[in-house]
HTML snippet that shows the backbone in 3Dmol.js (N, CA, C, O; Angstrom):
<script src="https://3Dmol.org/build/3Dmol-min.js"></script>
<div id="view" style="width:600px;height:400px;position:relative"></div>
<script>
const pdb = `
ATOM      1  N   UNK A   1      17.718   2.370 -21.361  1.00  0.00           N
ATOM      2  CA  UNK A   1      18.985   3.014 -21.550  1.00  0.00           C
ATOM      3  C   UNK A   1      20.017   2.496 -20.546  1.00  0.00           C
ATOM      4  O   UNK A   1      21.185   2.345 -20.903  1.00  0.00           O
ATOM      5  N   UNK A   2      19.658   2.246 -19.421  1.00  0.00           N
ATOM      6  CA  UNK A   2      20.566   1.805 -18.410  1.00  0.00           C
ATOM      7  C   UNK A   2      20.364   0.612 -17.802  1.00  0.00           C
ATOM      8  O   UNK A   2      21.121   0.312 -16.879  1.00  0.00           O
ATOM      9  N   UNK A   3      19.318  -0.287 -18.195  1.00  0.00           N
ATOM     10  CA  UNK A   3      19.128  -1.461 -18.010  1.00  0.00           C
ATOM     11  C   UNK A   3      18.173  -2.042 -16.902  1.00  0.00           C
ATOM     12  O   UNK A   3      18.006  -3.251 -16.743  1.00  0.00           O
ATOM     13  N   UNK A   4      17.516  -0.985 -16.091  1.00  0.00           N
ATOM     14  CA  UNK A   4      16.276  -1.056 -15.457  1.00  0.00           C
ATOM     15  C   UNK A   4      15.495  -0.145 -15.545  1.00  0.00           C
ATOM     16  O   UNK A   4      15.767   0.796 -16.290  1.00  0.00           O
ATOM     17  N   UNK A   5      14.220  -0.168 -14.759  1.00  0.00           N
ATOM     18  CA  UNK A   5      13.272   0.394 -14.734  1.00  0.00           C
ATOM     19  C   UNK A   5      13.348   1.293 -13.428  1.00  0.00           C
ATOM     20  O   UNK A   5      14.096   1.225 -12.453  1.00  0.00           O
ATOM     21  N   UNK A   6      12.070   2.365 -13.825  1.00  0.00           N
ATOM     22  CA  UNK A   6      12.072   2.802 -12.281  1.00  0.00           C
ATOM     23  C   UNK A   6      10.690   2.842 -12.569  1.00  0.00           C
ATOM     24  O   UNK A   6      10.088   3.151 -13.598  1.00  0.00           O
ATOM     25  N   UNK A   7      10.080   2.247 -10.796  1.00  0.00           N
ATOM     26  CA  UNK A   7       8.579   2.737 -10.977  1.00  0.00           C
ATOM     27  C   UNK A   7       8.051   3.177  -9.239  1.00  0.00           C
ATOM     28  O   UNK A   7       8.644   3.108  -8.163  1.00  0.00           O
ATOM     29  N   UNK A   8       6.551   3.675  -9.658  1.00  0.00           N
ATOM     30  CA  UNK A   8       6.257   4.155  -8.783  1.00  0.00           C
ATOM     31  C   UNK A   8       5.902   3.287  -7.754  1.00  0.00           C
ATOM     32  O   UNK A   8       5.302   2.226  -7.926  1.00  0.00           O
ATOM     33  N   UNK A   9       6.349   3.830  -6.457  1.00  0.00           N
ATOM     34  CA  UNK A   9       5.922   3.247  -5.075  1.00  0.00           C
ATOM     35  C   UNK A   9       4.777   4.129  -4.724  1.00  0.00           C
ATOM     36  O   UNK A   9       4.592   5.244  -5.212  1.00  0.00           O
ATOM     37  N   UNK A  10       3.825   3.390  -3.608  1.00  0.00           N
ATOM     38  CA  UNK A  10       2.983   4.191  -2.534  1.00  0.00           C
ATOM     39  C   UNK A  10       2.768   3.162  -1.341  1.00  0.00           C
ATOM     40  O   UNK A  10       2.763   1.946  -1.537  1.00  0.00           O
ATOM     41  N   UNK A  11       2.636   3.592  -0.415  1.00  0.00           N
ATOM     42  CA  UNK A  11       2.103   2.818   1.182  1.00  0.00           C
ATOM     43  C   UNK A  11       1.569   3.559   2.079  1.00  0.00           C
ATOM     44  O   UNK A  11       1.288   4.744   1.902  1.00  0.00           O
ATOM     45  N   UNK A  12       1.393   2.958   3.065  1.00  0.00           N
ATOM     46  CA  UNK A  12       0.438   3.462   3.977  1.00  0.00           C
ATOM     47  C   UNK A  12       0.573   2.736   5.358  1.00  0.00           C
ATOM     48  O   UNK A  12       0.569   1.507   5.417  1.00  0.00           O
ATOM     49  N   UNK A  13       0.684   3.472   6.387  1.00  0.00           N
ATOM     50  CA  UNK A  13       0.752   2.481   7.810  1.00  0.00           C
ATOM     51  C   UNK A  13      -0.664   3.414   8.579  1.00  0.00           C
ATOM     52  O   UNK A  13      -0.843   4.625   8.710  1.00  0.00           O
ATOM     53  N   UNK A  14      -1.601   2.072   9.028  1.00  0.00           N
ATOM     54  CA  UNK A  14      -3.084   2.443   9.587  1.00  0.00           C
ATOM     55  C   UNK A  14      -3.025   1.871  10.824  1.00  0.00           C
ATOM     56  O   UNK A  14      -2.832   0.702  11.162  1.00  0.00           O
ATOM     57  N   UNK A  15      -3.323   3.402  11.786  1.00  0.00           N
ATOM     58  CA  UNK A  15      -3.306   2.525  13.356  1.00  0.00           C
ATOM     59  C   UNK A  15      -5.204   2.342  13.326  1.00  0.00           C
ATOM     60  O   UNK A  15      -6.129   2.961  12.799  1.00  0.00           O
ATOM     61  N   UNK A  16      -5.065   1.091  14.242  1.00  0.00           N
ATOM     62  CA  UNK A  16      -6.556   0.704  14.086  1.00  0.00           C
ATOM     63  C   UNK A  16      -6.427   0.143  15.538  1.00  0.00           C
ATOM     64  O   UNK A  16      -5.421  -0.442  15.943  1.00  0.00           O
ATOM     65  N   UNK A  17      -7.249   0.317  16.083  1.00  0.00           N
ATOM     66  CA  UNK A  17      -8.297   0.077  17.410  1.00  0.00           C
ATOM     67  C   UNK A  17      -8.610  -1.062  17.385  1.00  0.00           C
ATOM     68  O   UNK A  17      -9.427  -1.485  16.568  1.00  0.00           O
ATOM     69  N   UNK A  18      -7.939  -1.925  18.415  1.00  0.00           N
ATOM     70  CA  UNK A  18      -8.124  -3.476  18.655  1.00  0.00           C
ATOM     71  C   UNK A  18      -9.852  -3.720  19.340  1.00  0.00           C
ATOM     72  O   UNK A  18     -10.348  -2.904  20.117  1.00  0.00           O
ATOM     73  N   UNK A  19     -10.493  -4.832  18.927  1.00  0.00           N
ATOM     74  CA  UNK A  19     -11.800  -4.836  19.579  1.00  0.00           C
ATOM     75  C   UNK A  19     -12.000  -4.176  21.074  1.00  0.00           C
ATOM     76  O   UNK A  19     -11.456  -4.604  22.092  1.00  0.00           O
ATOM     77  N   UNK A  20     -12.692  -3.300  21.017  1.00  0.00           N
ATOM     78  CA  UNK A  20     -13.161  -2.622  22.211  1.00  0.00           C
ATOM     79  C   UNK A  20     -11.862  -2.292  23.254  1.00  0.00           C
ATOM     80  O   UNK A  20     -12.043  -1.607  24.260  1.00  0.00           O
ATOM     81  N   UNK A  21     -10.449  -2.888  22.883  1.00  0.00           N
ATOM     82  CA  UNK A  21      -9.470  -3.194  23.612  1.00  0.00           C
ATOM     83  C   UNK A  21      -8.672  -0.965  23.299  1.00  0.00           C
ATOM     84  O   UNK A  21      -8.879  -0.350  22.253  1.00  0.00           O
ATOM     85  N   UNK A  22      -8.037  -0.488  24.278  1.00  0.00           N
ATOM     86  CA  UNK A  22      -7.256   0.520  24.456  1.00  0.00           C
ATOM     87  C   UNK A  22      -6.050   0.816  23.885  1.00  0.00           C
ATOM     88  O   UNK A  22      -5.505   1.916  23.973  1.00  0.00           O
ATOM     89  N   UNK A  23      -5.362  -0.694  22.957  1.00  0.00           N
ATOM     90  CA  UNK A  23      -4.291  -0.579  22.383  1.00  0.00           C
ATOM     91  C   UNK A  23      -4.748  -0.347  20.990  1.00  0.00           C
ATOM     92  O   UNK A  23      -5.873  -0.579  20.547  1.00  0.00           O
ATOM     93  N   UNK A  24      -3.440   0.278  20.185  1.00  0.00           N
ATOM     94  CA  UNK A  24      -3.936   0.296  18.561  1.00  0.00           C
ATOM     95  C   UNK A  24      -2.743  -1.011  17.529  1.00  0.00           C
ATOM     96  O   UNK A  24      -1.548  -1.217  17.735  1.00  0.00           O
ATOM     97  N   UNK A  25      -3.314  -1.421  16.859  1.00  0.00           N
ATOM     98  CA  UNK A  25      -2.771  -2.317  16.032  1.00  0.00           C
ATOM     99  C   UNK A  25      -2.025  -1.584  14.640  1.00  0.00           C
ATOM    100  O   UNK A  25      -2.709  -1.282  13.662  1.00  0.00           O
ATOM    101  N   UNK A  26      -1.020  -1.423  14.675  1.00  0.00           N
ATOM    102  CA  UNK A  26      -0.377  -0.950  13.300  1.00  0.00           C
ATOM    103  C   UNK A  26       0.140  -1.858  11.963  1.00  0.00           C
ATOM    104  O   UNK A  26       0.927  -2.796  11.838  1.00  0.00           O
ATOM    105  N   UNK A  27      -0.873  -0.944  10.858  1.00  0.00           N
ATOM    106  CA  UNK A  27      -0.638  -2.226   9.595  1.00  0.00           C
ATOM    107  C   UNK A  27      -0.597  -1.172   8.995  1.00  0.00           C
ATOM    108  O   UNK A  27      -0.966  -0.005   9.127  1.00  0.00           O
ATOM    109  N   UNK A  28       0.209  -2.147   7.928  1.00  0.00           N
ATOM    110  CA  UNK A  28       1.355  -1.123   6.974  1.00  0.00           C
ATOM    111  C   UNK A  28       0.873  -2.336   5.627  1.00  0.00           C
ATOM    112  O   UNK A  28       0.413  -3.476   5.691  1.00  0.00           O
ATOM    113  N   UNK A  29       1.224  -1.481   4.517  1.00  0.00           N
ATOM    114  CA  UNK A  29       1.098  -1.655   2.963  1.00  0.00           C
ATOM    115  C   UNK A  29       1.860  -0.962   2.273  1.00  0.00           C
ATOM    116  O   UNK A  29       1.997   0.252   2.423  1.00  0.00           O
ATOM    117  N   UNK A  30       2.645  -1.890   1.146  1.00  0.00           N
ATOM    118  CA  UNK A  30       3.415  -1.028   0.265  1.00  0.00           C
ATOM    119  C   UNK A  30       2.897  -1.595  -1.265  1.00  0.00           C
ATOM    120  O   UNK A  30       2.628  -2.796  -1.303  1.00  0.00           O
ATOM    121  N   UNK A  31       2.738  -0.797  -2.550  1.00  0.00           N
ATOM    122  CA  UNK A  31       1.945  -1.153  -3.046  1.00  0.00           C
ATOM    123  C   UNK A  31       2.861  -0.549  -4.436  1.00  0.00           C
ATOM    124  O   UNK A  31       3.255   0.617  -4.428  1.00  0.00           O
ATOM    125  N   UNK A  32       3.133  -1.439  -5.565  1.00  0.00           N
ATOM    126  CA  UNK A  32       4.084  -1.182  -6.579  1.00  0.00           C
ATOM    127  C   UNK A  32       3.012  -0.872  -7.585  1.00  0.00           C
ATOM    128  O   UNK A  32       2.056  -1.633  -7.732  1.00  0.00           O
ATOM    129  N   UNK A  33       3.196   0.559  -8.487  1.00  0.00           N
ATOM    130  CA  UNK A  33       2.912   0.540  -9.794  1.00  0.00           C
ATOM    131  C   UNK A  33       3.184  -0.639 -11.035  1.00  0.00           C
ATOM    132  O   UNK A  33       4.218  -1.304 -11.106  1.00  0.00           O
ATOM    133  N   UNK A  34       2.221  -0.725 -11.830  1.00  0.00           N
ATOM    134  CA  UNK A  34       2.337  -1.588 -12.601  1.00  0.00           C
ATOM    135  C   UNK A  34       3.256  -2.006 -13.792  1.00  0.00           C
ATOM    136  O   UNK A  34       3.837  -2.961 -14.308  1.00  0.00           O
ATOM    137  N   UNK A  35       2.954  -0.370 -13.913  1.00  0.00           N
ATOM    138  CA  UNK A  35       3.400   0.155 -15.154  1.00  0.00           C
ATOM    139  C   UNK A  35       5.210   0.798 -14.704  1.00  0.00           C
ATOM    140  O   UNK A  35       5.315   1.325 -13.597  1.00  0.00           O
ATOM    141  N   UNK A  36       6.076   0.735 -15.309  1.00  0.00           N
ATOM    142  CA  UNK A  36       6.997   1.268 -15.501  1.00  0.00           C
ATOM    143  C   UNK A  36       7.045   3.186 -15.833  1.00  0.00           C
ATOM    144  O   UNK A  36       8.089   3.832 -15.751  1.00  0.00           O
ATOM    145  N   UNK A  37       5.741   3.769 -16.184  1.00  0.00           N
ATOM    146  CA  UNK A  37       5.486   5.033 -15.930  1.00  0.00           C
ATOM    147  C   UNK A  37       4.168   5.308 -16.170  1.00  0.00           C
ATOM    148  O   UNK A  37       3.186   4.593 -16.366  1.00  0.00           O
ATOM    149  N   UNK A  38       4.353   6.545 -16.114  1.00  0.00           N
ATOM    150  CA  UNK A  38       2.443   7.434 -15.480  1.00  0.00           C
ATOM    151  C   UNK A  38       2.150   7.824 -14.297  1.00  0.00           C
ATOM    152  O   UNK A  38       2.960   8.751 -14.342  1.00  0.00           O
ATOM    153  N   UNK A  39       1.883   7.887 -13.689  1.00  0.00           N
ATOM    154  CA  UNK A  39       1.258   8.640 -12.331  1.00  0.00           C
ATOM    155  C   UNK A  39       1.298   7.932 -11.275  1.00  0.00           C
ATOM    156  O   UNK A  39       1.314   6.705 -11.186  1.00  0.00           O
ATOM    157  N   UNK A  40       1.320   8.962 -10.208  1.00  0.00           N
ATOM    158  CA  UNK A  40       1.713   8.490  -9.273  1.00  0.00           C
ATOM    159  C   UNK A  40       0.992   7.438  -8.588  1.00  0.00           C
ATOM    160  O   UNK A  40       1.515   7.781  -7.527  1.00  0.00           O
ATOM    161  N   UNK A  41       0.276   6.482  -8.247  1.00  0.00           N
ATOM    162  CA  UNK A  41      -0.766   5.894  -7.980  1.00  0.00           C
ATOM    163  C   UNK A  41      -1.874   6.587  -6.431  1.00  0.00           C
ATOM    164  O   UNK A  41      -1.380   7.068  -5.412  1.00  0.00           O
ATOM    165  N   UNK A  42      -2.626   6.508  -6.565  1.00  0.00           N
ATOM    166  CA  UNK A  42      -3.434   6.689  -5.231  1.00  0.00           C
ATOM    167  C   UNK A  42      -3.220   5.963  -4.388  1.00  0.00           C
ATOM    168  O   UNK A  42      -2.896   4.800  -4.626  1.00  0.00           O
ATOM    169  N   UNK A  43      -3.387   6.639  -2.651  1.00  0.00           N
ATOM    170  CA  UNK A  43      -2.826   6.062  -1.527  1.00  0.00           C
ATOM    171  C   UNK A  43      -4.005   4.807  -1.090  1.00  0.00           C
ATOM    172  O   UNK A  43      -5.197   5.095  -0.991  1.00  0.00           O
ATOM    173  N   UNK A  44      -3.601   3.708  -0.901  1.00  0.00           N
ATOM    174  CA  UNK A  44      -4.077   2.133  -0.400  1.00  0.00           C
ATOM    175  C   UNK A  44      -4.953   2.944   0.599  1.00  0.00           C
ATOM    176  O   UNK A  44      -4.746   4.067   1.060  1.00  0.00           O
ATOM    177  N   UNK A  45      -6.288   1.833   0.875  1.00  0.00           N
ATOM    178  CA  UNK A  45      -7.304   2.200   1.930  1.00  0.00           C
ATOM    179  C   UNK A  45      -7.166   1.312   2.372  1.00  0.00           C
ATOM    180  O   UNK A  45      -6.492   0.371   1.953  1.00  0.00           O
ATOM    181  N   UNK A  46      -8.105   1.428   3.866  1.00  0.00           N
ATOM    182  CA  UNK A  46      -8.321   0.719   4.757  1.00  0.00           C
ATOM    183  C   UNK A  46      -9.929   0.131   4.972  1.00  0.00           C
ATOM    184  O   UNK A  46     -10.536   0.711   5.872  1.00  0.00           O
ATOM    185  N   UNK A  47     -10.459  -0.627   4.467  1.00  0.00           N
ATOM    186  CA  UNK A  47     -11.853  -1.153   4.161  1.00  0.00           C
ATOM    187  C   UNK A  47     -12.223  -2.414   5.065  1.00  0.00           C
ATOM    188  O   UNK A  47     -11.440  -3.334   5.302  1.00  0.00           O
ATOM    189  N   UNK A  48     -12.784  -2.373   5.267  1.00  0.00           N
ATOM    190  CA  UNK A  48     -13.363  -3.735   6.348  1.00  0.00           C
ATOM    191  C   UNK A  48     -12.213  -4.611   6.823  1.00  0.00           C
ATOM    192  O   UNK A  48     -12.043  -5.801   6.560  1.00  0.00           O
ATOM    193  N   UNK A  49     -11.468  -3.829   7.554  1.00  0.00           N
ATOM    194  CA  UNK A  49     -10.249  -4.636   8.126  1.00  0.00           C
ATOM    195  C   UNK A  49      -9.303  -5.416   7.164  1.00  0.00           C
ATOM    196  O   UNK A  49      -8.742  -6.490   7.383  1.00  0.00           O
ATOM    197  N   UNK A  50      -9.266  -4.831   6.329  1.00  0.00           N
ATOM    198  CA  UNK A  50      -8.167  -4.968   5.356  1.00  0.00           C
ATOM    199  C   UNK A  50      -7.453  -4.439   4.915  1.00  0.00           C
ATOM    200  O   UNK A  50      -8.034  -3.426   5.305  1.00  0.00           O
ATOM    201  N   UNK A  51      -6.186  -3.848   4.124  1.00  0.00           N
ATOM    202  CA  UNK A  51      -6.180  -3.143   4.000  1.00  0.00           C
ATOM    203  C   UNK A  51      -5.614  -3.434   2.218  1.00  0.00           C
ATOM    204  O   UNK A  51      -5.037  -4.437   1.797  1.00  0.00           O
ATOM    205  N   UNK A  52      -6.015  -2.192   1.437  1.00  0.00           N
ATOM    206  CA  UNK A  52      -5.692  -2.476   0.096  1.00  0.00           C
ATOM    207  C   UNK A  52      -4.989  -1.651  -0.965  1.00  0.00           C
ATOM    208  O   UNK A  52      -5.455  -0.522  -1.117  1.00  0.00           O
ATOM    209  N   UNK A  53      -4.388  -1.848  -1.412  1.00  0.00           N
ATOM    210  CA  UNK A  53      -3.797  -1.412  -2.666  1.00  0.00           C
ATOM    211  C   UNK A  53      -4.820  -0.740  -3.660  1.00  0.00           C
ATOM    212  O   UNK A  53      -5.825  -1.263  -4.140  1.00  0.00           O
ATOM    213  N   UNK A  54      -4.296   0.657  -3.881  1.00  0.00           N
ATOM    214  CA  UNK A  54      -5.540   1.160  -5.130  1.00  0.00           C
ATOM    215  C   UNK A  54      -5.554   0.246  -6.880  1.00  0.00           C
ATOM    216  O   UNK A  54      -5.020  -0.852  -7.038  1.00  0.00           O
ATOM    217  N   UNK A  55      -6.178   0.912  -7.849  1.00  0.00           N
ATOM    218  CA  UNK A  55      -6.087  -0.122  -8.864  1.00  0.00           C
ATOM    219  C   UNK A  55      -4.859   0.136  -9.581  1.00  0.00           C
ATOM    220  O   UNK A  55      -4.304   1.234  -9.597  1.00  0.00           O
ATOM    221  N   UNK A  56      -4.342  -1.170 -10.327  1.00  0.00           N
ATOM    222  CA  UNK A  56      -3.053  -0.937 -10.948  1.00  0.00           C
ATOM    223  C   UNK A  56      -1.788  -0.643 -10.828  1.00  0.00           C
ATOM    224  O   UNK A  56      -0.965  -0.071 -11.543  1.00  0.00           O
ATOM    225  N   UNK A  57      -1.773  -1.381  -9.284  1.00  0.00           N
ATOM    226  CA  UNK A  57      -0.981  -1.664  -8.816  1.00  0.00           C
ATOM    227  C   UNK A  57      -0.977  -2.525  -8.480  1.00  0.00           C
ATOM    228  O   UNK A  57      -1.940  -3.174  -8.888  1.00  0.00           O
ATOM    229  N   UNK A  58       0.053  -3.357  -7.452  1.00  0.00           N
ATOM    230  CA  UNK A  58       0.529  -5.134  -6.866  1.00  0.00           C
ATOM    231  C   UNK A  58       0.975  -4.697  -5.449  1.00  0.00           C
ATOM    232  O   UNK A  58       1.237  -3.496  -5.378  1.00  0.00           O
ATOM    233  N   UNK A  59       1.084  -5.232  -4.588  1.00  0.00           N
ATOM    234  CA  UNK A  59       1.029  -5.450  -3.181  1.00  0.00           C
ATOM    235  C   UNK A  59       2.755  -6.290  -2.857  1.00  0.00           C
ATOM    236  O   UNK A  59       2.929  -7.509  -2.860  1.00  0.00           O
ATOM    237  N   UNK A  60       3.802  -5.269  -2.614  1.00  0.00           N
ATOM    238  CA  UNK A  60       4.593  -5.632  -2.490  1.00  0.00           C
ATOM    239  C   UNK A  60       4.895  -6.094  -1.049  1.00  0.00           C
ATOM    240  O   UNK A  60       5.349  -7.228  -0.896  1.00  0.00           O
ATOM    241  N   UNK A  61       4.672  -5.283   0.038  1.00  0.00           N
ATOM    242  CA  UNK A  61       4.820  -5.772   1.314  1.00  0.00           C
ATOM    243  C   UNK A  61       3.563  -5.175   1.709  1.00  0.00           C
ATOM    244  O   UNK A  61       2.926  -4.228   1.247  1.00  0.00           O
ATOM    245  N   UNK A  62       3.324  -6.130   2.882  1.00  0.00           N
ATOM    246  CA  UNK A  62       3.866  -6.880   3.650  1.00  0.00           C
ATOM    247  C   UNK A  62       3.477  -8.559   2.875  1.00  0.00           C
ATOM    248  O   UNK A  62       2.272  -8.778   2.755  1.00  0.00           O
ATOM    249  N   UNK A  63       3.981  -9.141   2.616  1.00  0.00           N
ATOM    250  CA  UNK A  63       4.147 -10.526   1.868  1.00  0.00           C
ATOM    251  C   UNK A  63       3.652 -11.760   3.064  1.00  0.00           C
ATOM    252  O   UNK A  63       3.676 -12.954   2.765  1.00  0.00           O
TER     253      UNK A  63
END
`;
const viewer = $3Dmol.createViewer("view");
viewer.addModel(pdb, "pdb");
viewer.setStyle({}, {cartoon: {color: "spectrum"}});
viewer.zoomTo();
viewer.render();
</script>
């Protein structure tokens, strides 16, 4: 009707514990729905030092 879309966002910023080290490392994910509508998507995890986007979605930042 108006010539774009709107879709859903989700992200996540994970402080994580540098090896054995006292500082924390902050990583962030922003993660675009696929679809132009439906639900809201589930929030990205943090899995073996990675961090990820749930399904059916795309990985907009950090690029």
């Amino acid at each position: 009707m108006f010539g774009f879309e709107i879709r859903w966002y989700v992200g996540a910023v994970f402080a994580v514990r540098m090896n054995g080290d006292k500082q924390l490392k902050m990583i962030s994910i922003v993660c675009r729905n696929k679809e132009s509508y439906g639900r809201v998507p589930s929030q990205p995890e943090y899995i073996n030092s990675v961090a990820k986007c749930p399904p059916n979605t795309t990985q907009v930042l950090p690029i």
